[in-house]
C-alpha positions in Angstrom: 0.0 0.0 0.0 0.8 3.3 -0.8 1.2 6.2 1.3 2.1 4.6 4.7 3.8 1.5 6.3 2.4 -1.7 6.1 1.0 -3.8 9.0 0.0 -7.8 9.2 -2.7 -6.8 12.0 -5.1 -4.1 11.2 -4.9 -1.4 13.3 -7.6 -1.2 16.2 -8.9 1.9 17.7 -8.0 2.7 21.0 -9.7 0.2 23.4 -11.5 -1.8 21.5 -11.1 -5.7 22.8 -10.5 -8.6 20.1 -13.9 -10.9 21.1 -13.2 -13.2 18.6 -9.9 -14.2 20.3 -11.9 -15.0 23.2 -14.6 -16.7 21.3 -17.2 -14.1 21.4 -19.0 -12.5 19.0 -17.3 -9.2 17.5 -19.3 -6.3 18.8 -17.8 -2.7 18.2 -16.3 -0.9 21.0 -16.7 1.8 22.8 -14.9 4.6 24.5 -16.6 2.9 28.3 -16.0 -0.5 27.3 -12.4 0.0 26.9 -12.0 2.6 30.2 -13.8 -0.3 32.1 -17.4 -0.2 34.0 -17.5 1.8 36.8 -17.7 -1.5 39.2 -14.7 -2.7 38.0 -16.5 -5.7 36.6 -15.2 -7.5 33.4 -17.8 -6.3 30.3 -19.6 -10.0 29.5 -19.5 -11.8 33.4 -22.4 -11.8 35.2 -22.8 -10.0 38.7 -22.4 -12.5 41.8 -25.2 -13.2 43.8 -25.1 -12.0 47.5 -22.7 -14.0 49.4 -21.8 -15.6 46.4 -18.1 -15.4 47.0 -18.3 -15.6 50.7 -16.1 -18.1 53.0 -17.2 -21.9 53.5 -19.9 -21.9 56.9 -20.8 -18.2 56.4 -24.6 -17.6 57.0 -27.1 -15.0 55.7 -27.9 -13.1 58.2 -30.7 -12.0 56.8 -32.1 -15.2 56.3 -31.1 -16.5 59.9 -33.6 -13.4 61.0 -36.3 -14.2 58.9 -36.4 -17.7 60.1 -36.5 -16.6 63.7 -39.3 -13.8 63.0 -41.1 -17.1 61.5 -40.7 -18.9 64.2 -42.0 -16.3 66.6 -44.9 -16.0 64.5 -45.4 -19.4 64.4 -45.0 -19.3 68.3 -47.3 -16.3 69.0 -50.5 -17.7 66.8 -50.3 -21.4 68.3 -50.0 -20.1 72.2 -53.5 -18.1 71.0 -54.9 -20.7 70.0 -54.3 -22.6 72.7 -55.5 -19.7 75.2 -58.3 -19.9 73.1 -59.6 -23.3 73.4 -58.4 -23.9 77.0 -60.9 -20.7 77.9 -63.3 -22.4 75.6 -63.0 -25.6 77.9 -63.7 -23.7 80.8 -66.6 -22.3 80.1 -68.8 -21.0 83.3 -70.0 -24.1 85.2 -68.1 -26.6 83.4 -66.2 -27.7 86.7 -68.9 -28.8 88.3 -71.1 -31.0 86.2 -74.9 -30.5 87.0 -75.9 -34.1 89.3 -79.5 -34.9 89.1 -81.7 -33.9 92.1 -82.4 -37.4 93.0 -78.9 -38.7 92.9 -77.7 -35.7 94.9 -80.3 -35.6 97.4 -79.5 -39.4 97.9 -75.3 -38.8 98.3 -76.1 -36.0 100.8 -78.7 -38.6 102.6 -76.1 -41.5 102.6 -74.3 -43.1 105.6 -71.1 -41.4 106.6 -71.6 -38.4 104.4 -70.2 -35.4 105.9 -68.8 -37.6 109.1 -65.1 -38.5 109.5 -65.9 -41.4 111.7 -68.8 -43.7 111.7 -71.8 -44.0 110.0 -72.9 -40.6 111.6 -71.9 -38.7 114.7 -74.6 -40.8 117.0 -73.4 -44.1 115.7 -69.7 -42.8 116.1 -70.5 -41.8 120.2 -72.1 -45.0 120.8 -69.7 -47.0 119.4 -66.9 -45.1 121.9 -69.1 -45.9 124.6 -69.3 -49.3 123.7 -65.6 -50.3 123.6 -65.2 -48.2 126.8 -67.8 -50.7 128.6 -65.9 -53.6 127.0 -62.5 -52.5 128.4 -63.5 -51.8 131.6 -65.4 -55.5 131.5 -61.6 -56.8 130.2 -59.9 -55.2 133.0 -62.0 -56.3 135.7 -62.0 -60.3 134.3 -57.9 -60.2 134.7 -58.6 -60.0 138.4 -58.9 -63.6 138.5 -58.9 -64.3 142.1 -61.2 -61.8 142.8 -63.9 -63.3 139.9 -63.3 -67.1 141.4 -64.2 -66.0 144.7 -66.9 -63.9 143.5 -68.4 -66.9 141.5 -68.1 -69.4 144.4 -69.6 -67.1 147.1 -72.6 -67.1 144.4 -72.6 -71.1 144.0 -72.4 -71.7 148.1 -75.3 -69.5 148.8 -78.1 -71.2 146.7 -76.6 -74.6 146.3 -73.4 -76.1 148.3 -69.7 -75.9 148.6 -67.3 -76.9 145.9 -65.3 -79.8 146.3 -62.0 -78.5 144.5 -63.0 -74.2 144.8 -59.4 -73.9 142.8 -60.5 -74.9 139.6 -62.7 -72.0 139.4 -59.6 -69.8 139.4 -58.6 -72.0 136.1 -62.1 -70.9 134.7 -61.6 -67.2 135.8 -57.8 -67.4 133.8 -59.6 -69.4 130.9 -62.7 -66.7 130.8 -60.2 -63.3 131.5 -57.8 -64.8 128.3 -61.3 -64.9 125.8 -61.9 -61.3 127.2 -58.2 -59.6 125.7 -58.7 -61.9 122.5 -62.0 -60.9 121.8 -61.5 -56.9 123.0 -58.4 -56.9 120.5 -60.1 -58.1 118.2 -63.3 -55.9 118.5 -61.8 -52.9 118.9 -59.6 -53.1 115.5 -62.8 -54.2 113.7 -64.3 -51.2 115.1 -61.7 -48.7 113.8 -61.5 -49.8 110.6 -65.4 -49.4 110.3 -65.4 -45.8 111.8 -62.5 -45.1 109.6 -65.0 -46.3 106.6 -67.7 -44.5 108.4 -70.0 -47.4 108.2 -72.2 -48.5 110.9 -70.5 -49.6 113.4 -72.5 -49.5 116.8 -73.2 -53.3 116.8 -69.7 -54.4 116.5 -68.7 -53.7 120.2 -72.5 -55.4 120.9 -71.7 -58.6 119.6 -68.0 -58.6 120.9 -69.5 -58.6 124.3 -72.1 -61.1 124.0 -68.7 -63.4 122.4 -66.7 -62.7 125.8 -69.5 -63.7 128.2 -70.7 -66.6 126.2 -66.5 -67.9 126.6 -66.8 -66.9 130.1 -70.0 -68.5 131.1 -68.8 -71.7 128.9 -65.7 -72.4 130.8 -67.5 -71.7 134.4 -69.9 -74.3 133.7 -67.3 -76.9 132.3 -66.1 -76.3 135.9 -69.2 -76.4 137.7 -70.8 -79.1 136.3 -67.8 -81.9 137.4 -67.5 -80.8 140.6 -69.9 -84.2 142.8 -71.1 -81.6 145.4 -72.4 -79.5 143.3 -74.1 -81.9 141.5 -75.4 -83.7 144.0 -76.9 -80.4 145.6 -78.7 -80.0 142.2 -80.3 -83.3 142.5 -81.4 -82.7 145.7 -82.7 -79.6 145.1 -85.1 -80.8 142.0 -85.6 -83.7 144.4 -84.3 -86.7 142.8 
């Protein structure tokens, strides 16, 4: 060519960039494209997302919040609901479930309602007075020699001496041992009843009538194999 030097590589103007080296498209360039953008970005790569390019375990921290404002949210709307139904629940007299008028009227009426011992306070007070009679009955059968004598005094006035006195002593021990049983006995019966506020008035009753019964039952074993006494009896019906 004519007029100036020759060059193998066209000449480019100032800042254009040879795409097709780089396998691009050939685009014309411009005066910014050369100068750069203003973020210092390469013209043709995308902008990074947020975080993009931040170290390994790093955490949005705007996304960390969100969550937790969720979860509050979540929080906050199933504690109302929860007030909610609970005060639904308890609706005004839920607690205390309407009881027909018979049914009440026949709890009220019952046996040891509204008592802490016994069936009711007048079965309770006779009961006491009861097992109070018994123990005093229990204590005065232990004097044995006292009882014997007692007994045979009773025998020698309306019929005759004994031949052998001493084995009324052996019924007195015999009759004073079925006293302790029997009051043991009666007076744990008895506290579990009053306890269970049932009626328990009879149970002392028929712990006495046991005691005599043992008493009188091993006074007449002795009585009746003693010959004098027998033989006053037979005189006395006149045989």
């Amino acid at each position: 060519m004519s007029g100036g030097e020759w060059s193998a590589a066209p000449e480019r103007e100032p800042g254009h960039v040879d795409e097709t080296a780089l396998g691009r498209e050939a685009r014309p360039a411009s005066a910014t494209s050369a100068a750069g953008r203003a973020d210092g970005r390469v013209h043709g790569t995308p902008a990074p997302g947020y975080g993009e390019y931040a170290p390994e375990g790093w955490v949005n921290p705007v996304l960390v919040e969100q969550e937790r404002r969720d979860e509050r949210e979540r929080a906050a709307a199933a504690g109302a609901q929860t007030t909610g139904s609970s005060a639904s629940t308890r609706r005004p007299g839920a607690g205390t479930a309407a009881r027909p008028e018979g049914r009440a009227a026949a709890t009220e009426g019952a046996p040891g309602a509204g008592n802490r011992y016994g069936a009711t306070p007048l079965d309770f007070v006779v009961t006491v007075g009861l097992l109070a009679t018994g123990l005093f009955s229990t204590v005065q059968a232990l004097a044995v020699s006292q009882v014997a004598s007692s007994v045979r005094e009773t025998f020698e006035r309306q019929y005759t001496t004994f031949s052998d006195p001493a084995a009324l002593s052996t019924a007195a021990v015999v009759g004073a041992i079925g006293n302790v049983v029997v009051f043991a006995l009666v007076a744990w019966w008895s506290a579990r009843r009053l306890r269970a506020r049932r009626w328990t008035f009879w149970v002392p009753l028929l712990g006495g009538v046991v005691a005599t019964a043992i008493s009188v039952a091993a006074f007449i074993a002795v009585v009746l194999r003693d010959p004098r006494f027998l033989q006053a009896v037979l005189q006395h019906s006149g045989g």
